[in-house]
RODO-2510 file (C-alpha; in nm, 4 decimals, decimal comma):
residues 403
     n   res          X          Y          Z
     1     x    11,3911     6,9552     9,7622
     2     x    11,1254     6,8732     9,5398
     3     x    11,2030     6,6730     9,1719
     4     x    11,2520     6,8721     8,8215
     5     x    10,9566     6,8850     8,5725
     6     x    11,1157     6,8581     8,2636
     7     x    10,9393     6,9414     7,9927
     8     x    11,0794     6,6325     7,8030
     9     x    11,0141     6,3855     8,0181
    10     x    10,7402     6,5275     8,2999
    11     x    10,6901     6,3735     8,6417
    12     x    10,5504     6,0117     8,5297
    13     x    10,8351     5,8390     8,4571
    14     x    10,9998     5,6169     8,6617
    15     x    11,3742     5,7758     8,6733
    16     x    11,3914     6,1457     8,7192
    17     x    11,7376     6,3533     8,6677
    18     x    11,8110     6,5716     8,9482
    19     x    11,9555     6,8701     8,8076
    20     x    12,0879     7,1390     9,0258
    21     x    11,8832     7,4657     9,1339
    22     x    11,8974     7,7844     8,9802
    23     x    12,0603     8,0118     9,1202
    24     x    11,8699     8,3642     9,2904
    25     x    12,0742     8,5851     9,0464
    26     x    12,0188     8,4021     8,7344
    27     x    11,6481     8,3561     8,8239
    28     x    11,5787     8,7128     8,8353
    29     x    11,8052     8,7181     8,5013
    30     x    11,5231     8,4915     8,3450
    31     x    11,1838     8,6928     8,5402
    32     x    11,3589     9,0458     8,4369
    33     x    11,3947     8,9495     8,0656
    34     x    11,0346     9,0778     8,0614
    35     x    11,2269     9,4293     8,0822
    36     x    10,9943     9,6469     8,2424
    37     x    10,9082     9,8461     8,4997
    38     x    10,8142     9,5940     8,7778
    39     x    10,9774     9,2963     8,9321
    40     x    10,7856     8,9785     8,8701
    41     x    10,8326     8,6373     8,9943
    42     x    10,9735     8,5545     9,3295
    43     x    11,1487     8,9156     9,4358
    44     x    11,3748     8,8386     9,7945
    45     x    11,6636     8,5963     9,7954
    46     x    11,5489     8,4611    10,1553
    47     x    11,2135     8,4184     9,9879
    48     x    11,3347     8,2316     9,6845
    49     x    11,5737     8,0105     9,8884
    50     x    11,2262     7,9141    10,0938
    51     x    11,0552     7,8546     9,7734
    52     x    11,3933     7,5857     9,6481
    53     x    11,3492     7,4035     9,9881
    54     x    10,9928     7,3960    10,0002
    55     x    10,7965     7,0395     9,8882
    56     x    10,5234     7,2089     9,7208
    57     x    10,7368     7,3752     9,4379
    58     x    10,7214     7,2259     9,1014
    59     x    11,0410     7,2857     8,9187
    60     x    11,1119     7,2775     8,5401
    61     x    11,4219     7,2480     8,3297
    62     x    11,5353     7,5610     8,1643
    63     x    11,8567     7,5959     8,0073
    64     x    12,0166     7,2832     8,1785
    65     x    11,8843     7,3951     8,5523
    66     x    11,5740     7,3376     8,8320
    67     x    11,3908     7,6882     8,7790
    68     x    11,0887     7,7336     8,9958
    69     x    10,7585     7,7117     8,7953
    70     x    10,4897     7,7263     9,0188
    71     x    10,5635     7,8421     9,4001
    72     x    10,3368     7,8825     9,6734
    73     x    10,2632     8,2179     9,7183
    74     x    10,2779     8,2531    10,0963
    75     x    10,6779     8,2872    10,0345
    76     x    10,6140     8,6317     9,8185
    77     x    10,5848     8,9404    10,0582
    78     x    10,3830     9,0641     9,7291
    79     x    10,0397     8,9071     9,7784
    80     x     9,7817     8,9190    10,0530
    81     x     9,7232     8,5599    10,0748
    82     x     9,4094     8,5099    10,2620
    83     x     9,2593     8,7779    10,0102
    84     x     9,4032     8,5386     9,7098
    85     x     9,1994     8,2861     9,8930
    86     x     8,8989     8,4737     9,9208
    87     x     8,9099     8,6097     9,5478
    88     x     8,9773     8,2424     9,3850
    89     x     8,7848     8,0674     9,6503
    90     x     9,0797     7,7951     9,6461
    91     x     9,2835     7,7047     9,9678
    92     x     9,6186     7,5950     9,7850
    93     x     9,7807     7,9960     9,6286
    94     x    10,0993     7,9219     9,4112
    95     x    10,2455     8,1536     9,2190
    96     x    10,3655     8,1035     8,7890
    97     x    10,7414     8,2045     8,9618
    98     x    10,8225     8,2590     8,5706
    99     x    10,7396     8,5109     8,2969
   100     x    10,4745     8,3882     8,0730
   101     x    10,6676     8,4206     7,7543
   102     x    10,9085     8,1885     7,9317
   103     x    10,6197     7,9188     7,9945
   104     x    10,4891     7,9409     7,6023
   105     x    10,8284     7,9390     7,4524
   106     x    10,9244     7,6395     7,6103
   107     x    10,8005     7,1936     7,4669
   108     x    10,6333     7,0465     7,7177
   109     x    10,5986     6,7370     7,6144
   110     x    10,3079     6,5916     7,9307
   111     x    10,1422     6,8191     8,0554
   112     x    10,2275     6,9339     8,4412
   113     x     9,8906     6,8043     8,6876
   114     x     9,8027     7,0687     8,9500
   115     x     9,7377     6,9882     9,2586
   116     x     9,3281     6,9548     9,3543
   117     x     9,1726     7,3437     9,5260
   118     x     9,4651     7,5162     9,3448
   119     x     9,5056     7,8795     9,2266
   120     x     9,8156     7,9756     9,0368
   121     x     9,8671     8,3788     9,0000
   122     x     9,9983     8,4941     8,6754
   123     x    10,1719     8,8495     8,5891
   124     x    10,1250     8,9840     8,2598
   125     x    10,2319     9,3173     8,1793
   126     x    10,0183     9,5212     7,9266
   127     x     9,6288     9,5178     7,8689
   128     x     9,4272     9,1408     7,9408
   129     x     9,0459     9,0894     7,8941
   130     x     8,8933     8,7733     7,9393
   131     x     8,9652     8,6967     7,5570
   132     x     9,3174     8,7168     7,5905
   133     x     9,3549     8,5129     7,9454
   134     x     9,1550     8,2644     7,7912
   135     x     9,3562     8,2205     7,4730
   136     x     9,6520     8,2867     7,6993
   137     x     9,5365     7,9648     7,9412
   138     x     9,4967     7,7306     7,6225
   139     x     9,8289     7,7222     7,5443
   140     x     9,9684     7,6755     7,9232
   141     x    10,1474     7,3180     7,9886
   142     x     9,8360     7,2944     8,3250
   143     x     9,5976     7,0195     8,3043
   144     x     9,2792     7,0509     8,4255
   145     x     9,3015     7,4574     8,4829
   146     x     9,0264     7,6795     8,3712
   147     x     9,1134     8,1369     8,3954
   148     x     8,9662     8,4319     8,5984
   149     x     8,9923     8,7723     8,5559
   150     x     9,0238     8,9228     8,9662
   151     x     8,6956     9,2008     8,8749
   152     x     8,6266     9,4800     9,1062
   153     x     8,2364     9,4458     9,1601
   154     x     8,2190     9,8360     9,2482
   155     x     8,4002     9,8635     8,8838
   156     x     8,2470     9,6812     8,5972
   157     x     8,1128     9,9935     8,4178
   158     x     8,4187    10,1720     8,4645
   159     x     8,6058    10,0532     8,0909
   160     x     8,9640     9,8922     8,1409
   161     x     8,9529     9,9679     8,5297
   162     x     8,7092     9,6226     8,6184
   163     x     8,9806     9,3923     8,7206
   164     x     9,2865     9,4131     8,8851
   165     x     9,6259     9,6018     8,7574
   166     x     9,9216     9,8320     8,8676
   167     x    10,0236    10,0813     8,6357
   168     x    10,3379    10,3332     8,6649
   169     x    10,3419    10,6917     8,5714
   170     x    10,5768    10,9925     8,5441
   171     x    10,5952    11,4006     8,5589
   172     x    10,7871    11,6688     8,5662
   173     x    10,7359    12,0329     8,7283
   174     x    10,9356    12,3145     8,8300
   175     x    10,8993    12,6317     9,0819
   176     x    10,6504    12,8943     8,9511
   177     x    10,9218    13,1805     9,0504
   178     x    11,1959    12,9847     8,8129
   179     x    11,4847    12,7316     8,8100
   180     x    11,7514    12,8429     9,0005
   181     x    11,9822    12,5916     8,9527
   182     x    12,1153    12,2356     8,9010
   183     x    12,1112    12,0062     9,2107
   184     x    12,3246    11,8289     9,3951
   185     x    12,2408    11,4580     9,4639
   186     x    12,4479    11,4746     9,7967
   187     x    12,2546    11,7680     9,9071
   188     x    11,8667    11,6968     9,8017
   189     x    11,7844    11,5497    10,1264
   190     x    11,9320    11,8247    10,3152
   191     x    11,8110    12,1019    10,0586
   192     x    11,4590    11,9806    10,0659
   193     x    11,4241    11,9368    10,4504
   194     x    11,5698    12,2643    10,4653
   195     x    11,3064    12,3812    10,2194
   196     x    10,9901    12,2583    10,4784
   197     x    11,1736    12,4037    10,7680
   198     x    11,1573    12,8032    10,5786
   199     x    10,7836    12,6859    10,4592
   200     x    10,6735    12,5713    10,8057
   201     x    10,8304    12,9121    10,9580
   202     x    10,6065    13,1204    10,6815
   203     x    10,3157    12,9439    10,7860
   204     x    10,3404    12,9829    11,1684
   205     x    10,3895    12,6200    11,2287
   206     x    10,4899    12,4589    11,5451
   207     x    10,7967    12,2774    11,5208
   208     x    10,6185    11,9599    11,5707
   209     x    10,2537    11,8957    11,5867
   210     x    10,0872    11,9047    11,9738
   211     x     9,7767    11,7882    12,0688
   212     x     9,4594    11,8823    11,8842
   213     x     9,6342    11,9903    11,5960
   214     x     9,4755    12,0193    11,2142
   215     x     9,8009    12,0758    10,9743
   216     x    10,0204    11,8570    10,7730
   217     x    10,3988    11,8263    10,9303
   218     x    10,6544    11,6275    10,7069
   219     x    10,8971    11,4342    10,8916
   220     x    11,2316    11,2787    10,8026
   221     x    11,3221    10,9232    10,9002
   222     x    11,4820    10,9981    11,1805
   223     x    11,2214    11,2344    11,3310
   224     x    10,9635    10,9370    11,3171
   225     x    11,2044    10,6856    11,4475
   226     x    11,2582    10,9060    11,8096
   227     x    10,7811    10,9058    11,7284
   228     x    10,7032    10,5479    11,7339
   229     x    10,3841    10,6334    11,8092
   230     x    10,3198    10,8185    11,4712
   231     x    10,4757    10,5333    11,2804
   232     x    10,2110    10,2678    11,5034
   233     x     9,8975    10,5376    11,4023
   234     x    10,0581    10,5325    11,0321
   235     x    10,0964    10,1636    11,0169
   236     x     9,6966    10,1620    11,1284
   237     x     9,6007    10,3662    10,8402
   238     x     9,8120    10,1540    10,5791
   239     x     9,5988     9,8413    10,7091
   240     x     9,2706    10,0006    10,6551
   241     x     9,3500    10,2252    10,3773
   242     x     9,5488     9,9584    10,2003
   243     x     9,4147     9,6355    10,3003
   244     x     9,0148     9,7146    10,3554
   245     x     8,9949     9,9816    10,0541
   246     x     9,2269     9,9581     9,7950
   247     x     9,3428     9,6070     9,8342
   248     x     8,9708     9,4947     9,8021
   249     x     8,9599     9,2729     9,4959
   250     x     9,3187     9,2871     9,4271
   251     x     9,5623     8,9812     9,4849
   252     x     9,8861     9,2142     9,5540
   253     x     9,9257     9,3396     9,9265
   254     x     9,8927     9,6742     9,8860
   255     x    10,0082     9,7504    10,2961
   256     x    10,3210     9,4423    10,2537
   257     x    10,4227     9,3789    10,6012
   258     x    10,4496     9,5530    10,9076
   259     x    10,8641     9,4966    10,8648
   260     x    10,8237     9,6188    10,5324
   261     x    10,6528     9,8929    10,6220
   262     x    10,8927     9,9871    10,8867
   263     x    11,2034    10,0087    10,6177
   264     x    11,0166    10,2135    10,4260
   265     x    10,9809    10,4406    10,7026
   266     x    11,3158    10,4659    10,8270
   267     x    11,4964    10,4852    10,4946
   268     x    11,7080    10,7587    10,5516
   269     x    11,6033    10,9059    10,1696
   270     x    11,2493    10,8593    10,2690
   271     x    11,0396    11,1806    10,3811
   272     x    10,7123    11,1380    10,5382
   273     x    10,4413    11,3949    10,5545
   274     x    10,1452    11,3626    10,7648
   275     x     9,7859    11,4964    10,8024
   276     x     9,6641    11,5616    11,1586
   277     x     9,2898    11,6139    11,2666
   278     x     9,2163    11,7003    11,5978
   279     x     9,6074    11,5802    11,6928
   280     x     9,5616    11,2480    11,5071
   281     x     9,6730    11,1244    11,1482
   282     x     9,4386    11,0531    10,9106
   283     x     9,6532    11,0458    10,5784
   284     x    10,0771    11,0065    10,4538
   285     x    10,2383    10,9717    10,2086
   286     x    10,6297    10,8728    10,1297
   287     x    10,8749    11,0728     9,9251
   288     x    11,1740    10,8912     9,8459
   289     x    11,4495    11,0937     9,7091
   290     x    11,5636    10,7869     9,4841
   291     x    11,4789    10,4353     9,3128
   292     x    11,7713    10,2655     9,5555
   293     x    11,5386    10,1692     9,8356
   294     x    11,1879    10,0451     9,5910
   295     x    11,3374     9,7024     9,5604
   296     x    10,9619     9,5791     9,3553
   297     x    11,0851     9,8321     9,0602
   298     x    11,3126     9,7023     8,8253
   299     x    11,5583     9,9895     8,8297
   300     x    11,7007     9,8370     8,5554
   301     x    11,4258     9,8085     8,3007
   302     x    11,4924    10,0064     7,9515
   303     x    11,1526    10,2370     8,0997
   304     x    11,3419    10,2876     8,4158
   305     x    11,7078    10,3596     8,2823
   306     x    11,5747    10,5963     8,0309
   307     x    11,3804    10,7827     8,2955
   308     x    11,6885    10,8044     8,5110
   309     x    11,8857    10,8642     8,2413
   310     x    11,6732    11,1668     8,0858
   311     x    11,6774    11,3231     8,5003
   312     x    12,0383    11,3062     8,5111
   313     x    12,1088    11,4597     8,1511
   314     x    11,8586    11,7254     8,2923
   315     x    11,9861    11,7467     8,6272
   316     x    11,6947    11,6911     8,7995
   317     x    11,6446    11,4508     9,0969
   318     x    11,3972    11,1798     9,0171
   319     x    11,2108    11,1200     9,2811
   320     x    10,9424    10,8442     9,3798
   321     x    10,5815    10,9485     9,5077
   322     x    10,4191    10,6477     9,7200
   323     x    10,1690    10,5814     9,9688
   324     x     9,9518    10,7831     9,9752
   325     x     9,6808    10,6674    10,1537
   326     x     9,4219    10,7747    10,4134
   327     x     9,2274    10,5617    10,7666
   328     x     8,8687    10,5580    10,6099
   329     x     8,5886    10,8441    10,5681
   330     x     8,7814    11,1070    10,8095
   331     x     9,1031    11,0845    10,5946
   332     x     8,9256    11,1441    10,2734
   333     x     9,0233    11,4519    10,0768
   334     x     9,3385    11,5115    10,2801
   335     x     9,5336    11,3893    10,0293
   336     x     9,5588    11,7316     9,8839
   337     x     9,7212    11,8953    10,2072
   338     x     9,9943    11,5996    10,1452
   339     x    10,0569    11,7093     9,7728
   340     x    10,0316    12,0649     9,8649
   341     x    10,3531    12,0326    10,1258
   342     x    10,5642    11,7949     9,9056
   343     x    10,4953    12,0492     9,5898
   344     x    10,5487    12,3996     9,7965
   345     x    10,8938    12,2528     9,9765
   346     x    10,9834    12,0856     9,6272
   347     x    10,9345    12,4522     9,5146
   348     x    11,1685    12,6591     9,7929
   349     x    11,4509    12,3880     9,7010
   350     x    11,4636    12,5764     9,3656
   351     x    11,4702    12,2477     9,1388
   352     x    11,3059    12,1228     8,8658
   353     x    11,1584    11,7083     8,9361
   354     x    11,0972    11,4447     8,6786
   355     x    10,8350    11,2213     8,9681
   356     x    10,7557    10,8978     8,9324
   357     x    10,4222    10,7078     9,1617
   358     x    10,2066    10,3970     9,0743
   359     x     9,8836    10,3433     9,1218
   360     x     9,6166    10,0471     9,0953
   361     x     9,3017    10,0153     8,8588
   362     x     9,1118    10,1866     9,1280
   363     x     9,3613    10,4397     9,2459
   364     x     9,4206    10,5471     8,8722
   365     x     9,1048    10,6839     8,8601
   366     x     9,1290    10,9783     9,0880
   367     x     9,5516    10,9769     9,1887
   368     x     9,7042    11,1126     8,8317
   369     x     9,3788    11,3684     8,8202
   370     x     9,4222    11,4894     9,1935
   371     x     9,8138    11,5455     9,1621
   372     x     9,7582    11,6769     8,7778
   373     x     9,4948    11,9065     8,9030
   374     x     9,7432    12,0227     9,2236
   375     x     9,9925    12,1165     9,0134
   376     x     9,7668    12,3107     8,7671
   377     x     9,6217    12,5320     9,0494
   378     x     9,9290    12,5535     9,2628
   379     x    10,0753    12,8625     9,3806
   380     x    10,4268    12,7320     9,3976
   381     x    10,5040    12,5058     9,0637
   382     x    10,4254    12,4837     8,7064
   383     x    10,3651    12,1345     8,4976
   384     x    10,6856    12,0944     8,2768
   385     x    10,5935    11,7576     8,1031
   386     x    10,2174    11,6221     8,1801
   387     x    10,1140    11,2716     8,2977
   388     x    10,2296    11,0052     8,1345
   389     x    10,1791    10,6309     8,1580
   390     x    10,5077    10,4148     8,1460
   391     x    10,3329    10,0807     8,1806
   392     x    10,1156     9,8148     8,3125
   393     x    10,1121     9,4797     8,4915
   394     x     9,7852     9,2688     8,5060
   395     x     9,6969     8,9808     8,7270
   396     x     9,4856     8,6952     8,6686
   397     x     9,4835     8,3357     8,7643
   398     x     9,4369     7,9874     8,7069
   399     x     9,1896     7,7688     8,9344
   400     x     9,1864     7,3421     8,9275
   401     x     8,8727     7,2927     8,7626
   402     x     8,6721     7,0673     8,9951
   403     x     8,6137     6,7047     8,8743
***
């Protein structure tokens, strides 16, 4: 395990106090006192016990404890590292594994030396420009570090959408024919499934899609787990869609891992509708009928409590809208035919839905207009309570000036 950094005393002296590790809980105590609506810092407990064992983690005291300051990021499912490479054009990713407020509020009396071809990612929630980062970098305890924005070339003349950020939104919308009723949470799964089943019968559906088929099919989890197949073609389009197109020129992985991937799948709360051209997918998206199974949202972030709290007091389900995503040039436009099903079975289920989705500084630009503009024209459900944006999360980073 490596040494603590103490603030006090640095890494230069000659006798260093081992003080014992944080512990996973009261780590994410300290990266969640940023209180909003995503998790920063190191996220898994099997990746944070990694990050404690691993030599390349520098520690620093904080409140009597080891806490992990910087830690490579090849531990944190959340970033595509080779991309990180690519943008910062360094070899060595790490990760500030604390919130930034944390970092400023604490004396550092030496600064802490970064190791030569380094890049260290920083979170900060809310709006950054190269101003701010700059400012921001000043005042970090890193010698020898310079800042850089991670710009979207394809972006610059697009105000506040150049460099990289994920930003989380909400809704709410109700059946055009009327509320019919308060739901029940033990029942949505069932109610809305039943719901696809009496819109797939109105529209002359096949019970499952055969070969050469152009329709959209929605599919619980355990439908796709007896379809491997489908999940391998979906996993193909998350890759491309995720990883070539709108994880270009962002440091987050936007696809996670194939095992992530798979969870998300197979989440029993999770419904999964599909777009099929010529008997092959070309766009999905997830519907999770809860925040349980999201584990990057802080569930328990004032945004995120109040949101759940205002559904319940409501009684309406809150539900989260993710993925959606299409293979390339033939998947693009589909994504309409996946709002279309979610919003005419969300209808037949007789509910009103508060919604919440994310969506990058790219994405943002045509996601909230496409599902604002669905829901304006739809046949089946009315806007209750428009688009709103709950919040923001930027990343930037810090290179190892070369000497």
């Amino acid at each position: 395990m490596s040494e603590a950094y103490t603030p006090e005393n640095g890494l230069d002296t000659k006798e260093v106090t081992i003080f014992s590790p944080v512990d996973f809980e009261s780590y994410r105590n300290v990266c969640d006192s940023q209180d909003d609506f995503r998790k920063i810092g190191i996220q898994d407990e099997d990746a944070f016990s990694a990050v404690l064992e691993d030599d390349r983690t520098v520690f620093f005291l904080h409140n009597g404890v080891q806490v992990p300051l910087l830690a490579p990021a090849d531990h944190e499912k959340m970033y595509n590292l080779e991309r990180c490479k690519d943008l910062t054009k360094k070899n060595n990713i790490m990760l500030l594994a604390v919130p930034l407020d944390v970092v400023l509020g604490s004396r550092w009396d030496n600064l802490v030396d970064v190791p030569e071809d380094t890049a260290i990612l920083v979170e900060e929630f809310g709006d950054i420009d190269e101003e701010s980062i700059t400012a921001t970098a000043d005042n970090l305890p890193f010698r020898a570090t310079k800042s850089q924005m991670f710009v979207n070339p394809n972006l610059v003349t697009v105000d506040g959408h150049d460099h990289a950020w994920m930003s989380a939104y909400s809704l709410s919308f109700e059946p055009k024919e009327g509320h019919s009723g308060h739901y029940d949470p033990e029942k949505l799964l069932e109610d809305v499934v039943n719901a696809w089943q009496s819109m797939r019968r109105a529209n002359e559906k096949n019970v499952s899609p055969e070969a050469g088929t152009n329709d959209t099919y929605l599919f619980t989890s355990d439908q796709l787990r007896m379809n491997k197949e489908i999940i391998d073609k979906l996993w193909s389009i998350a890759e491309i869609g995720f990883g070539d197109v709108l994880g270009a020129h962002h440091p987050l992985s936007m696809e996670f891992t194939r095992d992530f991937f798979d969870e998300q799948v197979s989440s029993t709360d999770t419904l999964t509708t599909v777009k099929f051209i010529d008997g092959e997918p070309v766009c999905f998206g997830f519907l999770a009928l809860g925040m349980e199974n999201n584990d990057w949202i802080n569930t328990d972030s004032t945004k995120i409590v109040n949101e759940l709290k205002d559904a319940k007091q409501k009684k309406r389900p809150y539900v989260h809208f993710h993925e959606l995503i299409s293979g390339g040039e033939k998947g693009m436009g589909h994504s309409v035919d996946i709002l279309t099903t979610f919003l005419g079975a969300a209808a037949r289920t007789g509910y009103q839905y508060d919604v919440f989705f994310e969506s990058t500084n790219l994405s943002s630009l045509y996601i909230p207009k496409i599902v604002e503009n669905e829901i304006r024209t739809s046949d089946d459900v009315r806007s209750l309570e428009p688009i709103k944006q709950l919040g923001k999360l930027s990343y930037w980073a810090l290179l190892t000036e070369e000497l």
